[in-house]
PyMOL Python script that loads the backbone (N, CA, C, O; Angstrom):
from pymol import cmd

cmd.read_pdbstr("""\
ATOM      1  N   UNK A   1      28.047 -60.864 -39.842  1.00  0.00           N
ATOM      2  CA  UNK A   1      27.442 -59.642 -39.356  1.00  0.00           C
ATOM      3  C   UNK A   1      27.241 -58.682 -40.525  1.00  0.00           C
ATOM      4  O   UNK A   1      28.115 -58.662 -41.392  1.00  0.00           O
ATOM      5  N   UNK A   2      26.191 -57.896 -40.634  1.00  0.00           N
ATOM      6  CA  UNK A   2      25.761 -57.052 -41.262  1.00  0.00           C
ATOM      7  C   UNK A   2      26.283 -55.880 -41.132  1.00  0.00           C
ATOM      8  O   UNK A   2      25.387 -55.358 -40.468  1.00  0.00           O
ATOM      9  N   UNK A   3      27.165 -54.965 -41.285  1.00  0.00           N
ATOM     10  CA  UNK A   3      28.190 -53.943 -41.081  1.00  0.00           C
ATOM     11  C   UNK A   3      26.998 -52.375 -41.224  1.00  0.00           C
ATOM     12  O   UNK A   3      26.824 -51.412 -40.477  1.00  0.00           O
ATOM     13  N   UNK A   4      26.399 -52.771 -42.534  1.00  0.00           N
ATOM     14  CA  UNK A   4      25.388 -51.607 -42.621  1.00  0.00           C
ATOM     15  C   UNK A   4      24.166 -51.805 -41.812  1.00  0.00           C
ATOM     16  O   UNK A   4      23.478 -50.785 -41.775  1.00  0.00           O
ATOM     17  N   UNK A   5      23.544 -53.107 -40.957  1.00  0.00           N
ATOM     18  CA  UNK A   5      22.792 -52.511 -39.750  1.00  0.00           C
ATOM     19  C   UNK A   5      23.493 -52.292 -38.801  1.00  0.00           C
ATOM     20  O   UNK A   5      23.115 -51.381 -38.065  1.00  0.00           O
ATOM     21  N   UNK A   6      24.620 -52.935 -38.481  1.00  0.00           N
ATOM     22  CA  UNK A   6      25.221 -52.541 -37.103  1.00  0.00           C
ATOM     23  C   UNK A   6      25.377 -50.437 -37.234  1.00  0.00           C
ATOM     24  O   UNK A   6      25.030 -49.636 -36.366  1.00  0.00           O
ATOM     25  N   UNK A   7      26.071 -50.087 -38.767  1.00  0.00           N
ATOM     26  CA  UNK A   7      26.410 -48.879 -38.430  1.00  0.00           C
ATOM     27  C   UNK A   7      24.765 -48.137 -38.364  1.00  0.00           C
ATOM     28  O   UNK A   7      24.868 -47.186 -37.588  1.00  0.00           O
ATOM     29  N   UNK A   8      23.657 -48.209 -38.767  1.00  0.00           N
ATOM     30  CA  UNK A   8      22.463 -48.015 -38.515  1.00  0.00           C
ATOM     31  C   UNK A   8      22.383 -47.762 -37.528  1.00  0.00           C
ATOM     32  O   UNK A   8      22.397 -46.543 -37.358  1.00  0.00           O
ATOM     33  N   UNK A   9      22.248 -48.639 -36.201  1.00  0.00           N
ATOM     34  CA  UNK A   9      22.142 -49.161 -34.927  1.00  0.00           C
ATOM     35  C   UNK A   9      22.814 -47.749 -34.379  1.00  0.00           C
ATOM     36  O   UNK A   9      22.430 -46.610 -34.110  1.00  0.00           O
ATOM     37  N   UNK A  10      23.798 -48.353 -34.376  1.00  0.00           N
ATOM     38  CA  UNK A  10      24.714 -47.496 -33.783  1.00  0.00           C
ATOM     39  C   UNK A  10      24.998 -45.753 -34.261  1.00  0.00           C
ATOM     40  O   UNK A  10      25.760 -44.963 -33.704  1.00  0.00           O
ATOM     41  N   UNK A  11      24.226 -45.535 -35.307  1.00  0.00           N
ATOM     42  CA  UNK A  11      24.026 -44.438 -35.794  1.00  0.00           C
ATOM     43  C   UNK A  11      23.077 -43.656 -34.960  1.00  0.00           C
ATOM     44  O   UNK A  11      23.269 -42.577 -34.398  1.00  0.00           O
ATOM     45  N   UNK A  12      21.601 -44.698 -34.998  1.00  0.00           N
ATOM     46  CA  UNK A  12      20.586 -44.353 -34.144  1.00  0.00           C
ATOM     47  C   UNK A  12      21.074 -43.875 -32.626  1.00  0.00           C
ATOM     48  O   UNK A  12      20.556 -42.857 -32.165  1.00  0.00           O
ATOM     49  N   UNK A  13      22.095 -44.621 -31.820  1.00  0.00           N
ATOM     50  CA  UNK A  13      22.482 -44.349 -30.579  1.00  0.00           C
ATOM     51  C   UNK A  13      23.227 -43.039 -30.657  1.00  0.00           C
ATOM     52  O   UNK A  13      23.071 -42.269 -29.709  1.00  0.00           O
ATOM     53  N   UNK A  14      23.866 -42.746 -31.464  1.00  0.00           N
ATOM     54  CA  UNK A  14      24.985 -41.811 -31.351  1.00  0.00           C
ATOM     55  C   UNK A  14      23.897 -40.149 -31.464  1.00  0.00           C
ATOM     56  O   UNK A  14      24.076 -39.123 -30.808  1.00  0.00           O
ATOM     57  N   UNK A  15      22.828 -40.412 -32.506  1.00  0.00           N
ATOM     58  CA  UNK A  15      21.604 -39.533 -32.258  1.00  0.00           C
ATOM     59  C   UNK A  15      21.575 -38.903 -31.276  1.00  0.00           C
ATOM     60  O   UNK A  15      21.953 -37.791 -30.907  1.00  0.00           O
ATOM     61  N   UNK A  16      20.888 -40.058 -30.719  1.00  0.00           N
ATOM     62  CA  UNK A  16      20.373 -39.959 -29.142  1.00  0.00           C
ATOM     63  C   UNK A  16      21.305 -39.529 -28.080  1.00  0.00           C
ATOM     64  O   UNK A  16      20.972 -38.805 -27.141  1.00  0.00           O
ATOM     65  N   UNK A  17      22.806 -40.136 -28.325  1.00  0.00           N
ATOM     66  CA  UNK A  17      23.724 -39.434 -27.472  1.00  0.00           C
ATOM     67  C   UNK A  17      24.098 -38.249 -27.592  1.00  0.00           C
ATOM     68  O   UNK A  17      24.488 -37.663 -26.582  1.00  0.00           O
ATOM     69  N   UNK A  18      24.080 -37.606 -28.811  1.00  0.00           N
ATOM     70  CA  UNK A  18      24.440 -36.041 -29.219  1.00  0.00           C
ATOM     71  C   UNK A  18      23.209 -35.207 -28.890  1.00  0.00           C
ATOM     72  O   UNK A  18      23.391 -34.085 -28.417  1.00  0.00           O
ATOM     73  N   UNK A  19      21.811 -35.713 -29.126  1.00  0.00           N
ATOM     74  CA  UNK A  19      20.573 -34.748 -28.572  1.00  0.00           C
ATOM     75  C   UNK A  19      20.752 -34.800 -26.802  1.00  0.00           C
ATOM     76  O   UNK A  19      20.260 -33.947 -26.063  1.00  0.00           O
ATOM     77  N   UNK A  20      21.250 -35.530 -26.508  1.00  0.00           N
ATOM     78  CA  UNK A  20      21.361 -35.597 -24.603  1.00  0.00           C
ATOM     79  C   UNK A  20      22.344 -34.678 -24.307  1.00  0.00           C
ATOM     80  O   UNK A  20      22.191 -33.925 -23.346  1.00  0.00           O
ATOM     81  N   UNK A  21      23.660 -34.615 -25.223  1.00  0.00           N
ATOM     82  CA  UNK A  21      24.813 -33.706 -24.984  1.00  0.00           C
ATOM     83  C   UNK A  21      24.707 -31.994 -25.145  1.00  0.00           C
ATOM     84  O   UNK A  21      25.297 -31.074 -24.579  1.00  0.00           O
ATOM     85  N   UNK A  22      23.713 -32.045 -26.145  1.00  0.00           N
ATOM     86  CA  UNK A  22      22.893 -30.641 -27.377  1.00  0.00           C
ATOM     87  C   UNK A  22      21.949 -30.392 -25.611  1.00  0.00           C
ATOM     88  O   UNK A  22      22.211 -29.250 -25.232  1.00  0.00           O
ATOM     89  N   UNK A  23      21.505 -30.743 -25.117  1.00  0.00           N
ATOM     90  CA  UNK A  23      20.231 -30.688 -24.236  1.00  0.00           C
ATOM     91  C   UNK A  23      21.091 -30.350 -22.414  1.00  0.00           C
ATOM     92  O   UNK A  23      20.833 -29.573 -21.495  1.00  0.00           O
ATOM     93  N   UNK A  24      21.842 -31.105 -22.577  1.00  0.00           N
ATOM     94  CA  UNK A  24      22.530 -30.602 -21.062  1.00  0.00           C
ATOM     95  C   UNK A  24      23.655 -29.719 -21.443  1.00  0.00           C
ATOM     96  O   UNK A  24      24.530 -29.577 -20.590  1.00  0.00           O
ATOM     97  N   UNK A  25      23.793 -29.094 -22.586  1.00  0.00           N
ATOM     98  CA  UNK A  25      24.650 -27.872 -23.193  1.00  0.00           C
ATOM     99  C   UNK A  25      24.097 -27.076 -22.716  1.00  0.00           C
ATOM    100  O   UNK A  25      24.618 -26.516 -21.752  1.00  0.00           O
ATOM    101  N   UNK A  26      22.609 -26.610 -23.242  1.00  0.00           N
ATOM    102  CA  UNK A  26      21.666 -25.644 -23.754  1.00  0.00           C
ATOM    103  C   UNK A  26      21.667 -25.396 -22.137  1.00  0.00           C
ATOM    104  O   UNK A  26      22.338 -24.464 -21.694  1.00  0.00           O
ATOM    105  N   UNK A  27      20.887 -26.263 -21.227  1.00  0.00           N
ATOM    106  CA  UNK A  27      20.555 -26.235 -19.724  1.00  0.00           C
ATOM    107  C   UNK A  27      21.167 -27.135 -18.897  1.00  0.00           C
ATOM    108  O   UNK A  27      20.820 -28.306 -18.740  1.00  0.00           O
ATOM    109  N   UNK A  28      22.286 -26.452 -18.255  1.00  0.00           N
ATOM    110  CA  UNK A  28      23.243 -27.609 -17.612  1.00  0.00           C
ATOM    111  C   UNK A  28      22.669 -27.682 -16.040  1.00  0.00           C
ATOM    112  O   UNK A  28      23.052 -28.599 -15.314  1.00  0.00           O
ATOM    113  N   UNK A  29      21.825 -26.771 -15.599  1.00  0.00           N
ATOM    114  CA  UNK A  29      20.868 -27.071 -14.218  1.00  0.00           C
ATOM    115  C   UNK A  29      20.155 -27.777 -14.475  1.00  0.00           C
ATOM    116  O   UNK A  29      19.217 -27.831 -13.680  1.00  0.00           O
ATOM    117  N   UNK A  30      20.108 -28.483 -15.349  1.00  0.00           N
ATOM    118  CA  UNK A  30      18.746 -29.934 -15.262  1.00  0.00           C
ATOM    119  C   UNK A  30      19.385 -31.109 -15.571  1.00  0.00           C
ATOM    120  O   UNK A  30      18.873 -32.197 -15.307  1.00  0.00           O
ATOM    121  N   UNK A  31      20.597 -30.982 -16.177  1.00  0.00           N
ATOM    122  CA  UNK A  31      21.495 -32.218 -16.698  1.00  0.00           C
ATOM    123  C   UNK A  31      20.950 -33.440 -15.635  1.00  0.00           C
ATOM    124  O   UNK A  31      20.807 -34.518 -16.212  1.00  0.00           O
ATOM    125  N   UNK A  32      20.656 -33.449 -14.335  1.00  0.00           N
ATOM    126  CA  UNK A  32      20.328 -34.488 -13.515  1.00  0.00           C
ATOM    127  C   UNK A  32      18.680 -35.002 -14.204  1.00  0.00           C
ATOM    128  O   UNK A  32      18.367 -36.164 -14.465  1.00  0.00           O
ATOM    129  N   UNK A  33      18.005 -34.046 -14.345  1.00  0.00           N
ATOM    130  CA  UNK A  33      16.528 -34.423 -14.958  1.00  0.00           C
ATOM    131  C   UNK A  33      16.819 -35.145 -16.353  1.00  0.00           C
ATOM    132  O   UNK A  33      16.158 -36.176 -16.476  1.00  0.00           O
ATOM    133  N   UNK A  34      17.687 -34.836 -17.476  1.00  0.00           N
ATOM    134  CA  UNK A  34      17.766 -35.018 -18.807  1.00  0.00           C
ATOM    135  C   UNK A  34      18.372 -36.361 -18.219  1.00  0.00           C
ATOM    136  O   UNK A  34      17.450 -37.170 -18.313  1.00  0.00           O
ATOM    137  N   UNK A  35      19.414 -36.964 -17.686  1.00  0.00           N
ATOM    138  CA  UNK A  35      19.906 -37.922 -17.581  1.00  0.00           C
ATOM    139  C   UNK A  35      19.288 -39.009 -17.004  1.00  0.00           C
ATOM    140  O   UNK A  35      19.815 -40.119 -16.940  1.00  0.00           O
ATOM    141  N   UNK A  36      17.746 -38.631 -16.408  1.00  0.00           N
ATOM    142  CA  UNK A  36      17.295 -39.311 -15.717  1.00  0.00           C
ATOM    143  C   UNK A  36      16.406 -39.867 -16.717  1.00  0.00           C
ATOM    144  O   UNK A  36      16.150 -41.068 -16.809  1.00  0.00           O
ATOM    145  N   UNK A  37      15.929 -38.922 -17.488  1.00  0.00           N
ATOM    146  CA  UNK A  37      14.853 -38.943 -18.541  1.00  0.00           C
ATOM    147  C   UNK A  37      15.127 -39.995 -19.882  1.00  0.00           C
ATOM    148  O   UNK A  37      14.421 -40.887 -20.355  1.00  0.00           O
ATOM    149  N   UNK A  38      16.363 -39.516 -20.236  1.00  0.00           N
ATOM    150  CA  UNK A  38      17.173 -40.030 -21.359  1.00  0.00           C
ATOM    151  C   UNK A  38      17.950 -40.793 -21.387  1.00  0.00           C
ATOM    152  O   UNK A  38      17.888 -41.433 -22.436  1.00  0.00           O
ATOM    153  N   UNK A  39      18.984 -41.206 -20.521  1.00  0.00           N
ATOM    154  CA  UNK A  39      19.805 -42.018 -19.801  1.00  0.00           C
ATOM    155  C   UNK A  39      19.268 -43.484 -20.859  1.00  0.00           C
ATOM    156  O   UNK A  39      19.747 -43.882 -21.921  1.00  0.00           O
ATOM    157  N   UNK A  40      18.125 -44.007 -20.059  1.00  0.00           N
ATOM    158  CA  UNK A  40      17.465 -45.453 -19.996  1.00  0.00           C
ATOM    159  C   UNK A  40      17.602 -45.441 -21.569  1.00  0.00           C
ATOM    160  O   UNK A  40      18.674 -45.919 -21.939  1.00  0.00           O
ATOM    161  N   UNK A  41      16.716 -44.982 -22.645  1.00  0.00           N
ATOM    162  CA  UNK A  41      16.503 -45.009 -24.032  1.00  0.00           C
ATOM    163  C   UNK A  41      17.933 -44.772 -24.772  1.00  0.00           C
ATOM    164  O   UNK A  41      17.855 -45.177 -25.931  1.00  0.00           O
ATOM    165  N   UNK A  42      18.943 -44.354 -24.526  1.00  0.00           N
ATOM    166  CA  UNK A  42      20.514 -44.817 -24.986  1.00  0.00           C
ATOM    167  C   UNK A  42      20.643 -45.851 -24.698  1.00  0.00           C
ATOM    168  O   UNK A  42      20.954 -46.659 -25.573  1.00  0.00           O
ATOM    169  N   UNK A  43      20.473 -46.252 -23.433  1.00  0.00           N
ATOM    170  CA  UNK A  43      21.430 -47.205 -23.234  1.00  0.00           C
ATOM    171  C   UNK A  43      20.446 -48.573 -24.058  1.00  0.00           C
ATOM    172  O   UNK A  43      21.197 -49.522 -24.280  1.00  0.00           O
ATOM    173  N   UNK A  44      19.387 -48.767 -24.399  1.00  0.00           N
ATOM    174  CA  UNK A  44      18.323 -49.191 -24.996  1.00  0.00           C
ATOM    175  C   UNK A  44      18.973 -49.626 -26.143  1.00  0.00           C
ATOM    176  O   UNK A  44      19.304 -50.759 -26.494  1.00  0.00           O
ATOM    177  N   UNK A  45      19.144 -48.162 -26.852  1.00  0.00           N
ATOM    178  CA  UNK A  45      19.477 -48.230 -28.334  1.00  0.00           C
ATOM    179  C   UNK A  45      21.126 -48.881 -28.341  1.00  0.00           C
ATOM    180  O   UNK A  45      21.617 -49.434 -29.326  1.00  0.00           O
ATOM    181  N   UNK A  46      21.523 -48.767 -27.601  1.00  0.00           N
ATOM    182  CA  UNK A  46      23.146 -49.335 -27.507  1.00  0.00           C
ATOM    183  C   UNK A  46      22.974 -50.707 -27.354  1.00  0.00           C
ATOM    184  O   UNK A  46      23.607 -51.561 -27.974  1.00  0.00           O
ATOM    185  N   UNK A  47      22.249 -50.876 -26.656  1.00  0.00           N
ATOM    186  CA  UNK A  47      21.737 -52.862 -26.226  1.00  0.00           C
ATOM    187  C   UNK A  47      21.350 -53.346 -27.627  1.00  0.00           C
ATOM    188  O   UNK A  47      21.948 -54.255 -28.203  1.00  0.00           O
ATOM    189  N   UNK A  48      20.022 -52.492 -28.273  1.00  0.00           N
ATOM    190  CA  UNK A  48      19.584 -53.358 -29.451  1.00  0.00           C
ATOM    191  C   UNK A  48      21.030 -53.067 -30.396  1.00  0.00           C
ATOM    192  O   UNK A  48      21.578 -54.071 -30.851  1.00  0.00           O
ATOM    193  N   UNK A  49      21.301 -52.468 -30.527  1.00  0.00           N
ATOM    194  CA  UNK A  49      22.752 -52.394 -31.348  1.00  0.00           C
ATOM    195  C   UNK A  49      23.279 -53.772 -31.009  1.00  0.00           C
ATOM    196  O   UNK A  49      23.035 -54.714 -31.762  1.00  0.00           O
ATOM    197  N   UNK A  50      24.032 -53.935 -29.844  1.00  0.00           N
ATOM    198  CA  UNK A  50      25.060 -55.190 -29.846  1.00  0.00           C
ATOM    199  C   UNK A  50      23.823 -56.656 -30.349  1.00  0.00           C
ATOM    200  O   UNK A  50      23.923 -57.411 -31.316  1.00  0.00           O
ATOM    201  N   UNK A  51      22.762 -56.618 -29.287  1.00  0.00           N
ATOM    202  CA  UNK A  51      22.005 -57.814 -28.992  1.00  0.00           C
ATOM    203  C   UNK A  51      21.499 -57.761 -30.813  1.00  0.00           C
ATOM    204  O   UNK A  51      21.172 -58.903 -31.135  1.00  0.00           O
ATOM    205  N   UNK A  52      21.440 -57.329 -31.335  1.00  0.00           N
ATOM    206  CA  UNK A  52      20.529 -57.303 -32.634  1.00  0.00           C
ATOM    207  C   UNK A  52      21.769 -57.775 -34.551  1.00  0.00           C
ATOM    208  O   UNK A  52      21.497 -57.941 -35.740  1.00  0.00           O
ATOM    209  N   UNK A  53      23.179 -57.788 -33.603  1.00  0.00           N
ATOM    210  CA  UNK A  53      24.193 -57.606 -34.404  1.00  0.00           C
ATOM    211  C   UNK A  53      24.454 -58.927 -35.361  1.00  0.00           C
ATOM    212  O   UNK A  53      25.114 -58.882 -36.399  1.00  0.00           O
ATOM    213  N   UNK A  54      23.851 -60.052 -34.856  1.00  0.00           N
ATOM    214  CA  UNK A  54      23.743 -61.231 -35.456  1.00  0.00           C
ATOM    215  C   UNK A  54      22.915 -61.845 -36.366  1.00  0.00           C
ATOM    216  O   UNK A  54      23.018 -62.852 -37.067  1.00  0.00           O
ATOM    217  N   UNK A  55      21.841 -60.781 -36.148  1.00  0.00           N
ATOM    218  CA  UNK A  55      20.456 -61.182 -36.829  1.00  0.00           C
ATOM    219  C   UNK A  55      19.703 -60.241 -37.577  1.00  0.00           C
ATOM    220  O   UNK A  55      18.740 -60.270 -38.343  1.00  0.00           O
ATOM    221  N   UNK A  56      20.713 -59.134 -36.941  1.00  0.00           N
ATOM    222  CA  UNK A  56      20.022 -57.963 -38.352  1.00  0.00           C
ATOM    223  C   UNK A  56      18.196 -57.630 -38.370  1.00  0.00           C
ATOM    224  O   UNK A  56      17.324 -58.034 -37.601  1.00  0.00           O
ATOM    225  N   UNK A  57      18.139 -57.056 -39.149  1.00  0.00           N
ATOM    226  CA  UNK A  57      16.880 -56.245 -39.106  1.00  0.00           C
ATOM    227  C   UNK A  57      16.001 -57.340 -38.417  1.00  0.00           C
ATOM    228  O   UNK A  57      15.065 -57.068 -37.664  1.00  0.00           O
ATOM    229  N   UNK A  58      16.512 -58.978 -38.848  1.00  0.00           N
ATOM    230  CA  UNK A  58      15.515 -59.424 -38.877  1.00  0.00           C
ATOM    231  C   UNK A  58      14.982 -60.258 -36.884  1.00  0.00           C
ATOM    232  O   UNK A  58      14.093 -60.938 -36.370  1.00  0.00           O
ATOM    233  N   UNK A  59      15.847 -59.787 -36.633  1.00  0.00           N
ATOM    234  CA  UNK A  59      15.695 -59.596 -34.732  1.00  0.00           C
ATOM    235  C   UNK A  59      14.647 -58.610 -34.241  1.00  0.00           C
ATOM    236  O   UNK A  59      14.161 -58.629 -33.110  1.00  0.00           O
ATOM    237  N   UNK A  60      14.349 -57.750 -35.199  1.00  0.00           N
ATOM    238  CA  UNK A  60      12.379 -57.382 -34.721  1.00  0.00           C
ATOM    239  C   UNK A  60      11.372 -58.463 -34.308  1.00  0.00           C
ATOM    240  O   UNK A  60      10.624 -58.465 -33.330  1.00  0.00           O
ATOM    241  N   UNK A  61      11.520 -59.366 -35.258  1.00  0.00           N
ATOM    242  CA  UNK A  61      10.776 -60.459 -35.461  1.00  0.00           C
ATOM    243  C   UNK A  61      10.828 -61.386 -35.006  1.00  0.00           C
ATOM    244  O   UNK A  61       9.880 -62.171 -35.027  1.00  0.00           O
ATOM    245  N   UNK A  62      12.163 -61.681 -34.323  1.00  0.00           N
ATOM    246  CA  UNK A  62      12.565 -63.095 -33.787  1.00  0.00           C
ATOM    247  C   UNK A  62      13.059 -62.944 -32.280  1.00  0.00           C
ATOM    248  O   UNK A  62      13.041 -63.843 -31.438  1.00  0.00           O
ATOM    249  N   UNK A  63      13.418 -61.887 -32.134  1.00  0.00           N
ATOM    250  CA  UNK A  63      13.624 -61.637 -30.966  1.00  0.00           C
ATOM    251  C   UNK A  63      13.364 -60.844 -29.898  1.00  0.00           C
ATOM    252  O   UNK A  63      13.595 -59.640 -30.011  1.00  0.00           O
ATOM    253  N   UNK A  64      12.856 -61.347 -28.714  1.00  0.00           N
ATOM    254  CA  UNK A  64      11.751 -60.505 -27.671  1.00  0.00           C
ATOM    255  C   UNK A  64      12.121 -59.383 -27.721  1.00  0.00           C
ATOM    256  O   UNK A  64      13.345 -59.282 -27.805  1.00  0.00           O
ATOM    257  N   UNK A  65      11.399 -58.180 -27.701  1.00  0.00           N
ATOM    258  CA  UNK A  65      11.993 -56.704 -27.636  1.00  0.00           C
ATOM    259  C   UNK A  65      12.513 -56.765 -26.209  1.00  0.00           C
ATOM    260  O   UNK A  65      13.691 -57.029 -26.450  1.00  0.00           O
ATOM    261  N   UNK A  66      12.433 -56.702 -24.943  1.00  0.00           N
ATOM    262  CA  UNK A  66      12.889 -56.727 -24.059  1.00  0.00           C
ATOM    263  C   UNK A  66      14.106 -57.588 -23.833  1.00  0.00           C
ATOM    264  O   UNK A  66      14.678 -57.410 -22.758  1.00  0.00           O
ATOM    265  N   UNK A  67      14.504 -58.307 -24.491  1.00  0.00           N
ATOM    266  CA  UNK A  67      15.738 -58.828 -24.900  1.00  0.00           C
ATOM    267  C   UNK A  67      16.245 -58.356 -26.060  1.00  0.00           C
ATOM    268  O   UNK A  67      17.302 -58.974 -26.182  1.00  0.00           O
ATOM    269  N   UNK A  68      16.152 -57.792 -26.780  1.00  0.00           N
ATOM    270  CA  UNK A  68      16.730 -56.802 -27.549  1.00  0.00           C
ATOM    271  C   UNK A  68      17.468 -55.355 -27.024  1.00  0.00           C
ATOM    272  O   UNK A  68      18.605 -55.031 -27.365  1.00  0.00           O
ATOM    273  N   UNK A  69      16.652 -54.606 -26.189  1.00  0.00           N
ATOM    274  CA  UNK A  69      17.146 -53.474 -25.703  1.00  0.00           C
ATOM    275  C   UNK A  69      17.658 -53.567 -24.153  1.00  0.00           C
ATOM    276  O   UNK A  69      18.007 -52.601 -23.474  1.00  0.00           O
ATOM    277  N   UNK A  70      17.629 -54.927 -23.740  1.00  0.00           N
ATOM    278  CA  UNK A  70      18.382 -55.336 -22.382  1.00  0.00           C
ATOM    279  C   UNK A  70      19.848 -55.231 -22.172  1.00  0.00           C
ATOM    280  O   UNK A  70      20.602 -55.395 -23.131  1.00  0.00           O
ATOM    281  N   UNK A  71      20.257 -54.997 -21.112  1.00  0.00           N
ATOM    282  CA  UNK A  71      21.752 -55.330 -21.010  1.00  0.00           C
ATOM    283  C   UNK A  71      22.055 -56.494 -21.897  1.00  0.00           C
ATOM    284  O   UNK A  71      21.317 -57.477 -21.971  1.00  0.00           O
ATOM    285  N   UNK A  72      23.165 -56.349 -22.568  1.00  0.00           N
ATOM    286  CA  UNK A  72      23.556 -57.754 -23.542  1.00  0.00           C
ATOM    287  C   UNK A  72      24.521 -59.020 -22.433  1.00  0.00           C
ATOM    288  O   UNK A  72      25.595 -58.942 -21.837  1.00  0.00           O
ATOM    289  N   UNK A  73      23.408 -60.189 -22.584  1.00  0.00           N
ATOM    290  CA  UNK A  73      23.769 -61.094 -21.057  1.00  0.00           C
ATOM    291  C   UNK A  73      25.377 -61.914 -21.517  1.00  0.00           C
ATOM    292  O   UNK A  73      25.963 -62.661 -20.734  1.00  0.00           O
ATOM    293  N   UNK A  74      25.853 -61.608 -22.819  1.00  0.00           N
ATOM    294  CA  UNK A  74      27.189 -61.658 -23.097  1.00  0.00           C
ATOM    295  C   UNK A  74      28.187 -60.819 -22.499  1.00  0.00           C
ATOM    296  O   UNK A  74      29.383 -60.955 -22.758  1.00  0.00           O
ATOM    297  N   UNK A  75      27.620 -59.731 -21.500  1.00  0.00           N
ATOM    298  CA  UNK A  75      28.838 -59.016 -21.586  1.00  0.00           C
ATOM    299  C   UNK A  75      28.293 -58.929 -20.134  1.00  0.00           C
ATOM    300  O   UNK A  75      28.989 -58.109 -19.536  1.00  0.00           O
ATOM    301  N   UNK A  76      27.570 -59.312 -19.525  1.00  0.00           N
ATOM    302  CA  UNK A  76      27.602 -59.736 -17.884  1.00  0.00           C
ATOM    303  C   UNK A  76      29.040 -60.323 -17.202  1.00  0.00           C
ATOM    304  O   UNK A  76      29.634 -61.360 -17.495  1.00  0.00           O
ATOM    305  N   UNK A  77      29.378 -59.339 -16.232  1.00  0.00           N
ATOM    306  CA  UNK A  77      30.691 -59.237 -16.024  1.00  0.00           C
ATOM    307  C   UNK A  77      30.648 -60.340 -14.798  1.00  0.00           C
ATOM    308  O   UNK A  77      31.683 -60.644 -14.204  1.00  0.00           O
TER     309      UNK A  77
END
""", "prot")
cmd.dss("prot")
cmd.show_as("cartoon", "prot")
cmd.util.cbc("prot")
cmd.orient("prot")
């Protein structure tokens, strides 16, 4: 595993999780709209994080985007 894309990856998510947190701070009467809005594209970036962890950058290329940002079917409970 590639340690510097995984922390990338997961850099990118943590973004996205702090602008959602920054955003239902600012306006906590919409937190249901922001979560509805934003919700999906975390959890996205958290999927290509794990699903992408083996293959590194180079899982753009090799691997379906919709299986990239899917639930990771490894961790199907």
């Amino acid at each position: 595993m590639d340690a510097d894309w995984i922390l990338l990856t997961l850099r990118d998510a943590a973004v996205a999780l702090d602008e959602l947190i920054e955003d239902i701070e600012d306006d906590p009467d919409v937190a249901q709209t922001l979560l509805n809005d934003q919700m999906a594209a975390l959890y996205a970036k958290l999927n290509f994080a794990w699903n992408s962890r083996h293959s590194g950058p180079a899982a753009i290329d090799t691997i379906d985007h919709d299986v990239l940002v899917s639930w990771p079917q490894d961790l199907v409970l």
